[in-house]
Legacy VTK file of the C-alpha trace (Angstrom):
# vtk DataFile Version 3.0
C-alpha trace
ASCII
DATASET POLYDATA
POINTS 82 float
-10.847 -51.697 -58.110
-7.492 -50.167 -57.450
-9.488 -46.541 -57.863
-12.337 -46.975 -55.570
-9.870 -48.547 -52.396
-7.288 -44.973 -53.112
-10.665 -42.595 -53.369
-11.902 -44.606 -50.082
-8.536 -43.920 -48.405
-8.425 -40.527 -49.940
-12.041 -39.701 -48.053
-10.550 -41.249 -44.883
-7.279 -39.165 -44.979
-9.774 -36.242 -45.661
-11.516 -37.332 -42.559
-8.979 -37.701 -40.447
-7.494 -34.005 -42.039
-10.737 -32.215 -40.964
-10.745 -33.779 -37.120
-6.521 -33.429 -36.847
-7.881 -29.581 -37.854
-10.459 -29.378 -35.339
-8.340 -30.894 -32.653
-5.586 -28.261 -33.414
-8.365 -25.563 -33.103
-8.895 -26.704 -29.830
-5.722 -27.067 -28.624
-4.967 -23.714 -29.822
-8.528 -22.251 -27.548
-6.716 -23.725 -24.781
-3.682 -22.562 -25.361
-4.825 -19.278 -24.858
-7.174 -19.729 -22.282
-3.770 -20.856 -20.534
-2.196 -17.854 -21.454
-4.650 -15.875 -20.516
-4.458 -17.409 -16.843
-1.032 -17.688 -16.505
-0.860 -13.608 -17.342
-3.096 -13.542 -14.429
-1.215 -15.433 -12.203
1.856 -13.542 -13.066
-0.177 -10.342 -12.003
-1.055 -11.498 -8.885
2.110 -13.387 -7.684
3.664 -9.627 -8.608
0.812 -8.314 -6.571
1.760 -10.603 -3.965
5.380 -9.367 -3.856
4.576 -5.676 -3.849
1.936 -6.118 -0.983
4.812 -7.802 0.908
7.919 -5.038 0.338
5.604 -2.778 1.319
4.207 -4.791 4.851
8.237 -4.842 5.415
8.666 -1.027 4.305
5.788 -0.404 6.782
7.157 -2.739 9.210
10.604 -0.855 9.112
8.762 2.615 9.529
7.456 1.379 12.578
10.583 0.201 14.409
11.879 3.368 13.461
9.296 5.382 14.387
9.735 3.329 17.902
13.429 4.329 17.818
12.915 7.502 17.878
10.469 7.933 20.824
12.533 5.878 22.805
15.626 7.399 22.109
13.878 11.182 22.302
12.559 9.708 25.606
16.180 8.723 26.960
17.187 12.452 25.849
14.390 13.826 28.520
14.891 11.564 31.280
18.906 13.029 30.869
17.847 16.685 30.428
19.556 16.734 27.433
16.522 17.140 25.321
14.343 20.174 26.066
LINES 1 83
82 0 1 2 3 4 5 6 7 8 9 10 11 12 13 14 15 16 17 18 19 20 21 22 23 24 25 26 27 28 29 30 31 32 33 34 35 36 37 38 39 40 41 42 43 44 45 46 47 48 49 50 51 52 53 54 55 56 57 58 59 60 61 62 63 64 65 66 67 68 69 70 71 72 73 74 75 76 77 78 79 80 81
C-alpha cells in the first residue's frame, strides 16, 4: 500500500516537474521577447536624443547665421563694411 501512494506521488511530482519546466520555458520566451523590445526602445529613446541635439545644433546655426547678417548689416549702414 505504502508503494503504490509514493509511486502515485512520485507520478504527480513528475507532473508537476514537466509543467514547472514548461512554465520556465515560457517565461524564459518572454524574457527575451522583453529583451528584445526593451533593446528597441533603448534605440529609439537614443534616436530620440540625437534627433533633438541636433534640432538645437541646427537651431544654434540659425541664430548665428542671423547674427551675422544683422551685425554685417549694422557694418554697411556705418560704412564701415565695404
Amino acid at each position: 500500500m505504502e508503494l503504490a501512494e509514493l509511486s502515485q506521488e512520485r507520478d504527480a511530482l513528475a507532473g508537476q516537474l514537466a509543467a514547472a519546466k514548461e512554465r520556465l520555458r515560457e517565461l524564459d520566451g518572454r524574457l527575451q521577447i522583453t529583451d528584445l523590445e526593451a533593446a528597441r526602445l533603448k534605440e529609439f529613446l537614443a534616436l530620440q536624443e540625437i534627433q533633438k541635439e541636433r534640432d538645437e545644433a541646427i537651431e544654434k546655426a540659425t541664430q548665428a547665421e542671423d547674427r551675422i547678417r544683422e551685425l554685417t548689416l549694422q557694418l554697411h549702414r556705418a560704412g564701415i563694411w565695404p
